[in-house]
Each structure stands twice: as C-alpha cells, then as structure tokens.
ZARO-906998 format. One record per residue: residue in one letter; z, x, y of N, C-alpha, C in turn. Coordinates in steps of 0.001 Angstrom, whole numbers, plus 500000, padded with zeros to 6 digits. Example, Ala and Ser with C-alpha at 12.3 -4.5 7.8 and 13.67 -1.06 7.14 Angstrom:
BEGIN
A507800513190494310507800512300495500507800513200496700S507080512850497750507140513670498940507870512900500030
***
This chain:
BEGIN
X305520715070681489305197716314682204306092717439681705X305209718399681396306089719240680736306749720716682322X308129720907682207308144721288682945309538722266682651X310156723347684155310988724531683239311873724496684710X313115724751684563313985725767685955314937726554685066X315355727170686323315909728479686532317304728317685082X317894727122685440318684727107683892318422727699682660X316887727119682518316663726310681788315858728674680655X315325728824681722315048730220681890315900731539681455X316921731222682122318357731795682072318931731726680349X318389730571680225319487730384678491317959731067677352X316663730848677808316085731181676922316486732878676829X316523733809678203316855734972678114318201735219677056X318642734803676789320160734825676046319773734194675135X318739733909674424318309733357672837317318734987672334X317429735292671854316591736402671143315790735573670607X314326735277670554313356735104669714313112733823669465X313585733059670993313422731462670301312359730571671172X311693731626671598310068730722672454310705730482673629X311168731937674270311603731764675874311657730500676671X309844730515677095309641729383677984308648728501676969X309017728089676080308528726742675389309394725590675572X310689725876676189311381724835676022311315724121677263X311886722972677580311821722235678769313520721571679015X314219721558680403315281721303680340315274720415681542X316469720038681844317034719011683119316817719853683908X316721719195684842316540719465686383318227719992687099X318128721492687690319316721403688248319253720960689246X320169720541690344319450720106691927319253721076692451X320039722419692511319428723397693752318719724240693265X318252723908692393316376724835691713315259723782692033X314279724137692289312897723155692083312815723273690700X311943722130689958311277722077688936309851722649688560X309975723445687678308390724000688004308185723542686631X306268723881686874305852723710685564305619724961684075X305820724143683119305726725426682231304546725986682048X304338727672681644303333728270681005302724727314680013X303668726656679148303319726214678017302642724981677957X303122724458678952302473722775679217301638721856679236X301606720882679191300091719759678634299383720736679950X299496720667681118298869720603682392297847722085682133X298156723195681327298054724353681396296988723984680095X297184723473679379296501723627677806294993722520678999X295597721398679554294128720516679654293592721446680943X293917722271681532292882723000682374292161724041681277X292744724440680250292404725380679533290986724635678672X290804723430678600290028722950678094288767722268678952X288965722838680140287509721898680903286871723859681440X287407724699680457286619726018681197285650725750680519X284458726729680495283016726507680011283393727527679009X283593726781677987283436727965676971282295727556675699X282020728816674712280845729058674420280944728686672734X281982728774672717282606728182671213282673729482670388X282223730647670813282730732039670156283636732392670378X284141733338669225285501733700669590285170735763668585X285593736003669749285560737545669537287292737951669349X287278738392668165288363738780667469288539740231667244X290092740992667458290366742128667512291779742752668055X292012743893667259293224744094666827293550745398668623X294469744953669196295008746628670119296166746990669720X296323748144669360297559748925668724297754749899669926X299476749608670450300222750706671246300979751086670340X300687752676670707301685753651670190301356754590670646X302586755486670088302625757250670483301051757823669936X300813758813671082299374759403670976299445761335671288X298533762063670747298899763009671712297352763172671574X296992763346673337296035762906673559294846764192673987X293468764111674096292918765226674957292259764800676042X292950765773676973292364765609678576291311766342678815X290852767030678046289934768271677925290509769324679026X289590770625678489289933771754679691290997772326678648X291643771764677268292565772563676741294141771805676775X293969771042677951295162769900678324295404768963677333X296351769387676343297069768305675257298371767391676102X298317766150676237299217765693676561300119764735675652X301390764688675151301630763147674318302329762155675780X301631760828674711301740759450675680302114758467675083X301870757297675201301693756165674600300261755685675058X299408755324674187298041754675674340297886753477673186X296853753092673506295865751764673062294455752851672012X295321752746670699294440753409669448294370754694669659X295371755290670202295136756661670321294059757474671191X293433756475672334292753757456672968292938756885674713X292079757588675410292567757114677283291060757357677926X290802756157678241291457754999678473291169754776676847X291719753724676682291293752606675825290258752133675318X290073751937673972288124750849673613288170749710674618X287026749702675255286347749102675848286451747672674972X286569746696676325286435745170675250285248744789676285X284122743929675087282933743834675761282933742257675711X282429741530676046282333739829675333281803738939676653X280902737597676517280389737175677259280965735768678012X280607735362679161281558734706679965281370733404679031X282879732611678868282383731545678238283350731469676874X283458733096676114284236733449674277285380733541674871X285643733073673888287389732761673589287865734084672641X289036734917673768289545736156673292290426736159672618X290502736603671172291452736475670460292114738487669841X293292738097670718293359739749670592294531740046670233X294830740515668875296365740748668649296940742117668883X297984741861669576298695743343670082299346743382669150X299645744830668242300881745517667387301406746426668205X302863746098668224303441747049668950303970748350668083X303452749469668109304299750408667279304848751537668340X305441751264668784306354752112670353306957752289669412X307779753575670118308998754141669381310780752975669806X311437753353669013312560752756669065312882751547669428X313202750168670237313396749686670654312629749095671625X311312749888672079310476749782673349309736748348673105X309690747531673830309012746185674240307843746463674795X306979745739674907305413746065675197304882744185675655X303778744544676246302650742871676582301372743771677095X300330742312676986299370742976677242299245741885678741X298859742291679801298439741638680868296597741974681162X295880740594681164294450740127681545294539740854682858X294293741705683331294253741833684944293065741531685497X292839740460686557292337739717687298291629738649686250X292236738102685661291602736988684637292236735975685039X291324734904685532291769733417685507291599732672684024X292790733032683601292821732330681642294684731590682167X294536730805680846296029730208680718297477730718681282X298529730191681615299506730932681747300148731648680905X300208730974679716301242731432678529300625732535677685X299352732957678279298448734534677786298331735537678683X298897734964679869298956736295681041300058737386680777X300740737018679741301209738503679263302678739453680085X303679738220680630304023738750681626305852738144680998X306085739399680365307825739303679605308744739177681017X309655738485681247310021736857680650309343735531681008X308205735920682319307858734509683179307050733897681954X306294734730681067305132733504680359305248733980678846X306023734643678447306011734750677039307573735785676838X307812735789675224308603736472675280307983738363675210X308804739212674975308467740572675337308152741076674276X307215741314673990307074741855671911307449743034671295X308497742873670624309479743920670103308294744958669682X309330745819669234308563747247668228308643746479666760X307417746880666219307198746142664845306467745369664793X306478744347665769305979742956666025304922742920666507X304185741864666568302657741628666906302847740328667572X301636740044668455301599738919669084299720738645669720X299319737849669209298204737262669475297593736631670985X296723737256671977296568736328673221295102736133672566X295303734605673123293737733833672908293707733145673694X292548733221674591292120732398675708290629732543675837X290283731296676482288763731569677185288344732012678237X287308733373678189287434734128679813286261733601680029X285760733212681065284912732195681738284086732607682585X284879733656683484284645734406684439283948735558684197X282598735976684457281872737031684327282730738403685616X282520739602685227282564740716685835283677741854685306X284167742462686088284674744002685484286437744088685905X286842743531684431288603743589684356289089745094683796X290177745309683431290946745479682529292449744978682130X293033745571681218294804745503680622295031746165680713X296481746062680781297389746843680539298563746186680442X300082746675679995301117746213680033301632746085681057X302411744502680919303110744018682155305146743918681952X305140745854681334306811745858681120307521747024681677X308096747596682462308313748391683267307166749261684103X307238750547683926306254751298684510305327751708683274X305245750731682111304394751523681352302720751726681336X302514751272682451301071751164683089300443752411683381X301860753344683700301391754743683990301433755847683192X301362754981681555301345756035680565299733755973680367X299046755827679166297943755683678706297470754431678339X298410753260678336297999752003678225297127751214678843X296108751354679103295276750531679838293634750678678742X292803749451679264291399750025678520290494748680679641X289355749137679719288342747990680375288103746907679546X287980745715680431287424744295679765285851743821680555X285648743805679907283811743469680330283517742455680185X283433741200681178282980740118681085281557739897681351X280247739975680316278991740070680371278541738776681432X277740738462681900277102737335682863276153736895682026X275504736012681205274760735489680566273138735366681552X273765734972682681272304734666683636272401735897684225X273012737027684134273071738008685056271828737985686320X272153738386686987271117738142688447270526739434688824X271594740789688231271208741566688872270295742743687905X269059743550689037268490743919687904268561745706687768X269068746147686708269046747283686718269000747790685078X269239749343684898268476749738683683269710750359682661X270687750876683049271670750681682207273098750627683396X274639750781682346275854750662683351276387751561682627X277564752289683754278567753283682771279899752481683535X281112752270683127282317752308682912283144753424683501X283448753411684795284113754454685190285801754003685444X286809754388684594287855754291685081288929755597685515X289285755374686751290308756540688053291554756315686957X292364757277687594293531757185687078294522758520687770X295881758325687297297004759803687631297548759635687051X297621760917686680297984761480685376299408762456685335X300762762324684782301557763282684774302351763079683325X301968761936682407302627761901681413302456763186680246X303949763509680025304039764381678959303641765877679163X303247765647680675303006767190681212304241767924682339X304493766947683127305503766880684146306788766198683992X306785764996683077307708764421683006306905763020682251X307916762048682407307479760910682018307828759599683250X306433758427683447307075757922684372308017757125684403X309516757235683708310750756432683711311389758001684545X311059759158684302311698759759685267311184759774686840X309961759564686537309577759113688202310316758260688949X310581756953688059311118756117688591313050756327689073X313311756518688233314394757382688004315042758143689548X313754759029689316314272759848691241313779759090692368X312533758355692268312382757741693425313533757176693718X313746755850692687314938754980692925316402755202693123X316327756767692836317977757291692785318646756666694199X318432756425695055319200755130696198319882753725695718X318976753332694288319226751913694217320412751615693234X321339752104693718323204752122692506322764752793691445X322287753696691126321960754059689461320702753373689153X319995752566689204318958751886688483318098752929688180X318197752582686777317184753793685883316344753213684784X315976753395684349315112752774682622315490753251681653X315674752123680618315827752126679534315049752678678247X315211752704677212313956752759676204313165751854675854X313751750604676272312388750011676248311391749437677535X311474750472678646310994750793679398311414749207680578X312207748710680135312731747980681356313907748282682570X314438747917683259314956748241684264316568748199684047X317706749186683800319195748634683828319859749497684561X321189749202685267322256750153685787322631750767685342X322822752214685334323938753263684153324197754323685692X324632754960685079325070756273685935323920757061686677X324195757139687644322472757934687694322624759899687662X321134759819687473321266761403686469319627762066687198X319830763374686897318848764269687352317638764002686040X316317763502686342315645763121685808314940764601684665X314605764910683553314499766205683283312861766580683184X312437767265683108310598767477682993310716769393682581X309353769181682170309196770810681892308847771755682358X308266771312683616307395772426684830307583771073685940X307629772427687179307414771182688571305783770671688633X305953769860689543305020769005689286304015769222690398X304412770220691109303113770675692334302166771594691750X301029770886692415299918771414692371299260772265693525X298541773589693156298141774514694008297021773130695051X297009773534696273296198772513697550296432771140697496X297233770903696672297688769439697044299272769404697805X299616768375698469300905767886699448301790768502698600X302955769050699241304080769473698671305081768708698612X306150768639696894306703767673696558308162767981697454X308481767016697954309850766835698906310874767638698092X311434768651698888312608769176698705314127768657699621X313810767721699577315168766654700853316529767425699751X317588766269700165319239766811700119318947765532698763X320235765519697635320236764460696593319801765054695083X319315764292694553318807764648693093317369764915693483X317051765380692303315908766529692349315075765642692753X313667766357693829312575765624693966311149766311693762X311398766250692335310603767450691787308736766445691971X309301765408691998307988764069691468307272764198692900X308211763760693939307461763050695384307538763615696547X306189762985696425305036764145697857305899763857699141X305458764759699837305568764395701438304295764600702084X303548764751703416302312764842703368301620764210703391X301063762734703067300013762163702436299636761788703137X299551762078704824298629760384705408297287760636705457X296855759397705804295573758648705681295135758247706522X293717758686706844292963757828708490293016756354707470X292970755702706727292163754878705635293231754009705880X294613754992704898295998754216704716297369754460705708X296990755278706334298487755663707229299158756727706566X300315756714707289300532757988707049301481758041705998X301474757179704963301967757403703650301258756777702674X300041757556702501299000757253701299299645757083700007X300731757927699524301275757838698346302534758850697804X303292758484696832304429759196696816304819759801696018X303789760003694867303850760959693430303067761686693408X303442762893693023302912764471692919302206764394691663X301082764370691192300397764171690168299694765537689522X299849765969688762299180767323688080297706766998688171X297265766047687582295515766015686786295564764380688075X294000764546687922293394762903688197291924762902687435X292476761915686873291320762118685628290370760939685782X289281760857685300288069759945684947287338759672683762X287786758426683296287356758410681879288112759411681138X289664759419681274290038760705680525289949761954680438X289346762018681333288949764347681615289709764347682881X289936765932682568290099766590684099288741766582684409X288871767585685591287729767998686183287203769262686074X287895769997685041287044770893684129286163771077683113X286298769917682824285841769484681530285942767957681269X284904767885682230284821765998682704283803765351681897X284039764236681930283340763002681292281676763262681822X280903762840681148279454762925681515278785761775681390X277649761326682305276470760521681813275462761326682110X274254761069680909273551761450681146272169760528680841X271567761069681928270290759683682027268907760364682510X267992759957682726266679760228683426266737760174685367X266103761215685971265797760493687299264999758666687267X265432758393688339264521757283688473265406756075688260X266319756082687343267087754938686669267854754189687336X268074753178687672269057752258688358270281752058687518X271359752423687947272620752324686662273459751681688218X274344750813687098275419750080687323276188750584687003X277295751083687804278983751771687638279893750679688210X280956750595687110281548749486687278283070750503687438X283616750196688698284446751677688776285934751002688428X287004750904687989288387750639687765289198751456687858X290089751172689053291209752264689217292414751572688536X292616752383687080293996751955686595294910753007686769X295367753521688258296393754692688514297123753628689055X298316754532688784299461753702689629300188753829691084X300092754889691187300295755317692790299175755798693743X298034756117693134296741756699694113295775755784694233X295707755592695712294066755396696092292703756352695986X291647756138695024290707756801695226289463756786696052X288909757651697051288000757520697699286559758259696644X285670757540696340285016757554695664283108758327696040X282404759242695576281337759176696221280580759836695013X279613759799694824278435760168694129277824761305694874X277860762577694656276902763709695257275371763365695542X274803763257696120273075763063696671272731761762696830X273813760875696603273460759442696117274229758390697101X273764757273697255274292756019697966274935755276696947X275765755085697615276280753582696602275976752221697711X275263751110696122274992749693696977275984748849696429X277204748687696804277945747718696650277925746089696115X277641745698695166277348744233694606278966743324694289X279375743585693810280782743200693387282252744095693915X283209742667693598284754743691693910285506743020693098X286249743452692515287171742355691326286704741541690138X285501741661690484284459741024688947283945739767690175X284123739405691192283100738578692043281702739665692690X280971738896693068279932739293693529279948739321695448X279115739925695769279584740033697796278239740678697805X277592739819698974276328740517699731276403742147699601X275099742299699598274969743770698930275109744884700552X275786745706700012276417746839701330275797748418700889X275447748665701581274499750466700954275820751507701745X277008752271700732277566752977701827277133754329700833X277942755069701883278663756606701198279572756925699763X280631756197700217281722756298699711282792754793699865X283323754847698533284285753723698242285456753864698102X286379753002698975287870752768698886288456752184697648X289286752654696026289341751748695562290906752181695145X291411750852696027293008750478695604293421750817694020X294315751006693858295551750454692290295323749029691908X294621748850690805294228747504690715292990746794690323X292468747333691953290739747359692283289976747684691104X288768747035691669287192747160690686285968747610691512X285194747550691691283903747382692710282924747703691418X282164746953691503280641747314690979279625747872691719X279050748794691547277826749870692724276587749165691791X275318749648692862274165750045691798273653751555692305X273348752546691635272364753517692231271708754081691581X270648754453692395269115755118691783269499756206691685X269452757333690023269470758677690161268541759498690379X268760760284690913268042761776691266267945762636690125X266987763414690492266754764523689442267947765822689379X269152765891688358269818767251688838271048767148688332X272008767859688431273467767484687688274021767171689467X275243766185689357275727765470690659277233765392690085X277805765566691006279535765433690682279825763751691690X280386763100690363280978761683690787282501762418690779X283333762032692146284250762738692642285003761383692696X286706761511692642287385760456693024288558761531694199X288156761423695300289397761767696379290856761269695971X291730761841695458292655761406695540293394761031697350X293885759648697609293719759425699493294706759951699843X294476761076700768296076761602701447296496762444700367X296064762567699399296940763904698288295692765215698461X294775765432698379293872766437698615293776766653697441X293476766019696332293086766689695392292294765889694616X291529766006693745290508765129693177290677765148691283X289479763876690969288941763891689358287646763849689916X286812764306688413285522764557688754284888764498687365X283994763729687628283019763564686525281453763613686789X280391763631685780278926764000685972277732763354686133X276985763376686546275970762738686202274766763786686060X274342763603684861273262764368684511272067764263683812X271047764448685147269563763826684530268630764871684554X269343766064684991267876767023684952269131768286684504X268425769625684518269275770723684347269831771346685441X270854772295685182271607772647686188273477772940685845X273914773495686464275382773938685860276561773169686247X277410773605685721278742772240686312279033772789687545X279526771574688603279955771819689837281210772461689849X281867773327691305282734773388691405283937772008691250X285028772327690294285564771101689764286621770535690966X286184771683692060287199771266693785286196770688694300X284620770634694193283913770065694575284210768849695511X283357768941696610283907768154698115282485767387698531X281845766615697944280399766014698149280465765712699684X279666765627700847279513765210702056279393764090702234X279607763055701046279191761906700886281055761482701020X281775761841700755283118761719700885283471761374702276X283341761812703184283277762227704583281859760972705598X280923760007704645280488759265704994280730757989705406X279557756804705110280318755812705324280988755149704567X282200754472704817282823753990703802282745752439704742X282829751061703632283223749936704079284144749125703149X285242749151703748286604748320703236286389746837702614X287071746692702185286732744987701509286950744130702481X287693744440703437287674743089704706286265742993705854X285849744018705412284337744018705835283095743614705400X283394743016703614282434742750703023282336741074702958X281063740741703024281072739228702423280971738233701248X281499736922700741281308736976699899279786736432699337X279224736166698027277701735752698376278226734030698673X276855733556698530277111732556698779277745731602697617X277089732027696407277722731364695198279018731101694662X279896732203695476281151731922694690282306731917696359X281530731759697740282629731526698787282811730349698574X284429729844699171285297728705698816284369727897700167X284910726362699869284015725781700779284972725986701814X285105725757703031285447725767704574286530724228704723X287555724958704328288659723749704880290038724295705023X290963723386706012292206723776706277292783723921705396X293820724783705177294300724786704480295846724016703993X295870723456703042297060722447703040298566723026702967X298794724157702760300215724867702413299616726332703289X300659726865703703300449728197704189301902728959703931X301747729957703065302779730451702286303029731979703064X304508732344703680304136733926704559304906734953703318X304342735849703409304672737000702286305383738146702730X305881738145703250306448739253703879307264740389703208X306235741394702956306432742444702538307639743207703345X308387743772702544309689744692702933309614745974701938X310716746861703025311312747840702334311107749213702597X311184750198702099310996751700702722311448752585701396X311076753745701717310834754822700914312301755517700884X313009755747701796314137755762702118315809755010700943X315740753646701102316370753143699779315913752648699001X314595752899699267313284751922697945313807750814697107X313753750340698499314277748353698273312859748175698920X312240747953698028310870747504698244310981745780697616X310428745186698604310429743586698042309731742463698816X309634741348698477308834740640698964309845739022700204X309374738794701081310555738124701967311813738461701727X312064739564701423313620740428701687314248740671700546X313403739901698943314548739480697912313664740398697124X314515741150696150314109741961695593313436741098694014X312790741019693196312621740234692314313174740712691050X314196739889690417315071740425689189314653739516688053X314353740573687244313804739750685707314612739283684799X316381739402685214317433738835684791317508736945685325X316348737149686238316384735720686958315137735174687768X314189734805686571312519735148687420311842734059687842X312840733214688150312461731670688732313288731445690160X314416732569690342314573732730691626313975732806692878X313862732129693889313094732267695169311825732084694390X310980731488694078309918731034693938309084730741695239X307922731248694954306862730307696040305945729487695380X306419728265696073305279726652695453304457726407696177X303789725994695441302326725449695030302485724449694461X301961723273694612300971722469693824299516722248693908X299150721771691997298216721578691753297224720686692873X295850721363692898294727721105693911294893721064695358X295849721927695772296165722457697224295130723406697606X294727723928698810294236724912699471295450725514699988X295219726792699314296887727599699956296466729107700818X297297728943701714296503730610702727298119731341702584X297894732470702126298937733323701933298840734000703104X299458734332703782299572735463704804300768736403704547X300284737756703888300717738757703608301074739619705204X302051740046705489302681740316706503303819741492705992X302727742608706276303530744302705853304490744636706904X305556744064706698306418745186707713306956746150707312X306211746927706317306868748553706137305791749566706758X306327750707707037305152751920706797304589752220705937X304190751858705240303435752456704013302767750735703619X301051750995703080300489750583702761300519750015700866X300518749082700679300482747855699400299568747244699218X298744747482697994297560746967697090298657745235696508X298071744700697147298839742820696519297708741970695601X298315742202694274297837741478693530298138740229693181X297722738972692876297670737894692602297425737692691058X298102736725690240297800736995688595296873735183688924X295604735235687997295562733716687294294986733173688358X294424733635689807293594733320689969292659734665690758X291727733916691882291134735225692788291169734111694599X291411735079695425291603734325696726290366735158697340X290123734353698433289077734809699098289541735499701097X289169736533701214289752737316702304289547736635703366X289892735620704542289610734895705548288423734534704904X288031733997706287286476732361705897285777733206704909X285099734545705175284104734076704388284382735584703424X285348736377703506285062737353702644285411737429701512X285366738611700641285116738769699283286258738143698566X286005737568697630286722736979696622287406737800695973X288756738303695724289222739029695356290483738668694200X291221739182693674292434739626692887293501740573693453X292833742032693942293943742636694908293091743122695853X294067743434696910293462743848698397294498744814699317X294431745489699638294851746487700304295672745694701810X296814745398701826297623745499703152297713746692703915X297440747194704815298092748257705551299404748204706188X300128749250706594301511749205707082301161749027708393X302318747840708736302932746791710201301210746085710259X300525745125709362299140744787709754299606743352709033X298230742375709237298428740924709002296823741158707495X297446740521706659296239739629706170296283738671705361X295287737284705837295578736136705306294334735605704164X295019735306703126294106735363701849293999733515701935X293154733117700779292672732021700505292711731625699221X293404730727698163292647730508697365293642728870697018X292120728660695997292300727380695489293489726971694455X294198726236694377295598726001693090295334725294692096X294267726075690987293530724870690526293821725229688942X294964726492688752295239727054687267296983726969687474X297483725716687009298537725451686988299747726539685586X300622726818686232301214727665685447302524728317685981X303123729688685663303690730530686716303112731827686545X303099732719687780302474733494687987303049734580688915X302613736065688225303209737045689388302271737617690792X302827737371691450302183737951692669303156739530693121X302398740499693299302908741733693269302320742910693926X302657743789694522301954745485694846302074746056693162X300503746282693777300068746858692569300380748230692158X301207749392693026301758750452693199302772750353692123X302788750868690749303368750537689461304991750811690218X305444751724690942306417752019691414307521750669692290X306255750425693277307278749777693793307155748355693238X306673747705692614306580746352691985307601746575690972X307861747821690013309168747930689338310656747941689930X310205748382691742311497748282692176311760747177692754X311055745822692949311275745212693270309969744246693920X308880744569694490308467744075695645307438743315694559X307482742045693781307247741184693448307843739445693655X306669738345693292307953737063693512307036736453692521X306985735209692244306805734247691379305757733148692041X304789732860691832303816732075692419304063730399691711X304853729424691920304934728766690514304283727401691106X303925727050689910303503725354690659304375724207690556X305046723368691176305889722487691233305518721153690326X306711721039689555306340719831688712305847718232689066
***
C-alpha cells in the first residue's frame, strides 16, 4: 500500500525537484497515515473510469499578456496564450486529457493548473505541495487524465491568488448521449477584474491581510512573512455607483468595499472594490456578443471564474430553464434570474426573441454590473448600466433545486460525519476552517479522513458573518437527500449545510472557500484518505 505523512511531506518540501509526494515513508505515531496522490490505489481507480481510448493533446502557455477589455481598456496580466478568458478546451466524456503547461511567468513565479470540479486522479489535480510539485518558470509539466464526467468545468491555477489574474479558460466535457435538445450553446464566463488597472491581486491581498504579522506575497505568488508595507496601485479603485472603498485607521484601504449586503448573501456580499466586471472578456461598453436568429433554443453554460463576486445573472425578455449546476444535471426549474457563486457553473436553456437583449451579471451587494448581448434582430446597444426587470425576479438557489434522477446518490446513512466549521472575520482575516488556519509549509496537518467506500456527510457550519462558496476537489457531493449534485455551494453566514458524497476517488484533496482571498488566507484543510 502505497502511502505518505506529515514527515514524510515535510522533507519532500526541503528537496527541490525530487517528486515531492512520490515518495513513501514510516509512519510517525502522532500523524495518521494517508494515502499517496501517487499510489497503486489512485492509478487502479484511474483505470475502471470509462474511457474512450482518445486522447486529446495540447499545449497551455502562462505568461505575461497585455490584454483587451475593449471600450479602449488595455490591461497587462498574466493569461493562458495571451487572451481572457482562455481557449476553450472542448473533448468528450470518456478522452484522456493530455495537457502540457509551460510556465513562462516572469522571474521566479511558480504556476499549476487545477481541473476545477473534475473527478480525475489525485496526482493531476494540480495542487503545489498536496499532489505535485509547483512548476517553476521555464519548466513544463504534463496533466493526463481521463475526464469521464460530462458537463461545464474550467482551470485555473492552484498557487496563491493567481486565479485573479487572467488565468483561467473553460473545459467542456461533451455528453456523447446528450439528452438534451437544443440548437446551439454559447460559453459565458463572469469574472472581476482589477489587474494592472488598480493594482495587482498580491496587493489586494497584501491590505486585506495587513492584520496577519506582515503576511504578504512573494514573486512567486505564494504566501511569506516580511515587513508589512502600503500596497502601491495607480488610481483608486472606486468606482462611480458602486460601494465605497473603506477609509478605516491602518494601511491604505484603497481595495475594500464597505457596503455590500445582500437580501441573497447578508450583509457582507463581498470585499473588493473592482473597476470592470467583465464577460467573456469585455466591459460593458463594448461587450461580447452572440448573435443568432429568433426562435433558437441555445444553451448557456455560465462560469463564474471571479474571485470575490457573486453574480446575479438575467437575460433581458427571456427566462432562464435551469438543467444543470456544476456539470450535473437537476430537474428542470424556469426562473428569472441566477445566483452564481465563485466557482459555480449552471447550465440554462432559452428560447430567443426577436431584438438585441442585454445578458447582465449583477455584481451581489456591489451595484455594479458586466454585460454582454444577444443579438437576433436589429436594434442598438443597451444602456451598459442597464438593469433588466428580470434581475429583480425569480431567482432559485441551489438548495432548492433537485437532483434528476440519474445521477442522485442512493438513500443511506451515512458512515462518517465530518463537521467543518468555518471561522474567522474580516477584522484579523484569520479566515479558516475548525479554527486552524491551513499552512502549505505543512499540508498534511489537521487532516480530515476518509476512507475508501464510506458515505461521508460533511456538515459545513459558518460561524462567521460573511457568506463562503465551499469547494470540494476530486469529487461532487450531493446537497441533503435529494438535491443537486454539486462541487461548490454557497454557505451563508451563522447557517448549517450538510453535503453528501461518496469516497470512492482515493487520494488527497483540497476542500476550500472558493473566495480566492480568503482560501489564501487560510480557510482551507485537506480531505485525505487514510491508509
């Protein structure tokens, strides 16, 4: 049995370049033994997925970009081939992904690519130090796995806050039997935007965290102690009708809002002052377009890769019918408007109308929006403040939705019940998970176990004010008995919710708020399975 502890972890960190967690060591007594990423147990689950015997091959290059937001907005970033989002990866459930990352970051900067919501291997989830090592500048590194799982992912890097540069792009897992019937799909991915305009987000992090002894970022965008310092940017970062950025006592708080609550989220929707919120890469002056015929049934497969905003979502003249959330499928729901977390996916279907229509993303609790088109007949661009009435409709949350019948877990007790207890505050932004902050100097610490073929019920238990998108890596849990099968899900602040899922992808794994902020400051733990 191949298997890893905290020793054993500890010494690979202090080897530069020698297959982190490939190795296997003695057992200390006051660590559990877990199992490795690398392990027989991980390779023979990797071999009973249904795969198709294709293998779709292809190169993602991070590096410096300077990018267009349109409207005239040049920003430089770091992106995936120089553009935002990212090329689209398309491929059918079943091919084996073979995708080599080159890292060409500037200086010293470390990079990974993380599957987000992909149940694939451990040692490809992309996650510097738990499952691989961190891939220098220069260097390249290959993930190949079989994605199995039909529906609507993306990546991005899993190494400081660099999630909130331009690094991200959609993964499209095609359905071979697809079920559902419609006439084409567009790709919509949310986002917030302040890189290279306001600052960069290591200075975000920087002032939020100015409470936590100095902890600041490095250049290669990981986390260390130094002196702490007034973060620098080139213009403040408020925007005309959106929340005004906190002027408190301390180092500058040029970044974070005050303001934000939420009938949705409470009364701290979010804590970064964002210039742009873009869609598909545009402002909302000069936004992204589809354009199609009345009559057409299109599939929007929506992905919010922002890091601090919830978007409330609505289509001008139009319903959205809800089919999917996370790349699972859920009895079909006809609303208004959609809630979609940091993280989140949802798949819609809707029939267009004859006319130009503004697809709007509410930024939640910030008042300010992205906006993009749909255009099937003639007519002029909307106001880009544009406020659809469909915003203001119905909306239904994911704990309201069901899952179909095909993919709910069957109905049994559950054998382990694991409590999660979210901590922390805005205040010393010691954000963390059962009290312990999670340190990547030591990422086998406080572990939560699992073993293989358990039924495990997490009960996530927010005791902060402020609301946390909790993501799960490597597998998907299902929301009480019967709801949607998910990857992440929205906690609210001082609320209960108890997830579900099966332990059937042996490995280690991060469980985390998907809020790029506070998962860098801490409020992550380690999901591991016991040897």
């Amino acid at each position: 049995m191949n298997s890893i502890n905290r020793r054993t972890v500890l010494a690979g960190l202090g080897a530069a370049g020698t297959g982190l967690l490939a190795a296997c060591g003695k057992d200390v007594p006051d660590t559990p033994s877990l199992l490795s990423p690398t392990g027989s147990q991980v390779a023979r689950v990797e071999k009973k997925r249904g795969a198709t015997g294709r293998v779709v091959s292809l190169n993602v290059t991070a590096a410096p970009a300077t990018l267009d937001l349109g409207g005239g907005v040049l920003t430089k970033s770091w992106a995936f081939g120089g553009q935002v989002p990212g090329k689209e990866i398309r491929i059918s459930a079943g091919d084996t992904l073979a995708a080599e990352l080159s890292n060409q970051l500037p200086g010293a900067t470390t990079t990974s690519l993380h599957w987000h919501g992909i149940s694939l291997r451990s040692d490809m989830d992309g996650v510097p130090p738990v499952t691989q090592d961190p891939v220098r500048a220069g260097s390249n590194f290959t993930y190949r796995f079989v994605a199995d799982k039909p529906g609507t992912y993306f990546f991005h890097p899993h190494v400081g806050v660099q999630v909130d540069r331009a690094m991200y792009a959609p993964l499209i897992i095609e359905d071979p039997k697809e079920p559902l019937s419609y006439d084409d799909e567009w790709v919509v991915v949310l986002d917030d935007w302040l890189d290279g305009l306001t600052g960069t987000p290591d200075d975000v992090f920087a002032e939020l965290s100015h409470h936590m002894s100095g902890m600041d970022m490095d250049s290669t965008g990981s986390s260390r102690t130094t002196s702490s310092r007034s973060p620098s940017m080139s213009m403040s970062a408020s925007t005309p009708g959106s929340p005004s950025a906190s002027s408190g006592d301390g180092p500058s708080t040029r970044f974070r809002l005050t303001g934000t609550a939420s009938p949705l989220l409470g009364r701290d929707a979010g804590d970064v002052n964002y210039p742009y919120h873009l869609i598909n890469g545009r402002v909302p002056t000069d936004p992204a377009v589809y354009t199609g015929t009345p009559g057409r049934r299109v599939r929007l497969r929506i992905v919010n890769a922002g890091a601090d905003t919830a978007y409330r979502v609505a289509l001008g003249g139009h319903k959205l019918t809800v089919t999917h959330t996370d790349g699972f499928p859920v009895e079909h729901e006809e609303v208004d408007t959609l809630l979609v977390a940091m993280g989140e996916r949802y798949d819609v279907l809707v029939t267009l109308d004859d006319g130009v229509f503004p697809l709007v993303a509410l930024a939640e609790g910030k008042d300010v929006t992205g906006m993009a088109l749909v255009r099937t007949g003639s007519g002029g661009l909307p106001d880009p403040a544009v406020r659809p009435k469909e915003l203001d409709g119905r909306t239904v949350t994911a704990g309201q939705l069901r899952a179909s019948d095909g993919v709910r877990l069957e109905a049994k007790d559950p054998d382990q019940v694991v409590r999660v207890k979210l901590t922390g505050s805005m205040g010393a932004y010691d954000w963390a998970i059962n009290g312990k902050r999670f340190d990547m100097a030591d990422p086998t610490a406080n572990p939560l176990l699992v073993q293989e073929g358990q039924r495990v019920r997490l009960d996530f238990v927010n005791a902060t004010n402020m609301w946390h998108p909790m993501h799960l890596h490597g597998h998907t849990y299902q929301l009480g008995d019967t709801g949607p099968r998910k990857d992440t899900t929205i906690v609210l602040p001082r609320s209960k919710v108890s997830v579900l899922f099966d332990a059937d992808n042996p490995g280690l794994w991060m469980l985390h708020c998907h809020n790029a902020y506070h998962s860098e400051a801490g409020m992550m733990a380690l999901v591991a399975y016991g040897a």
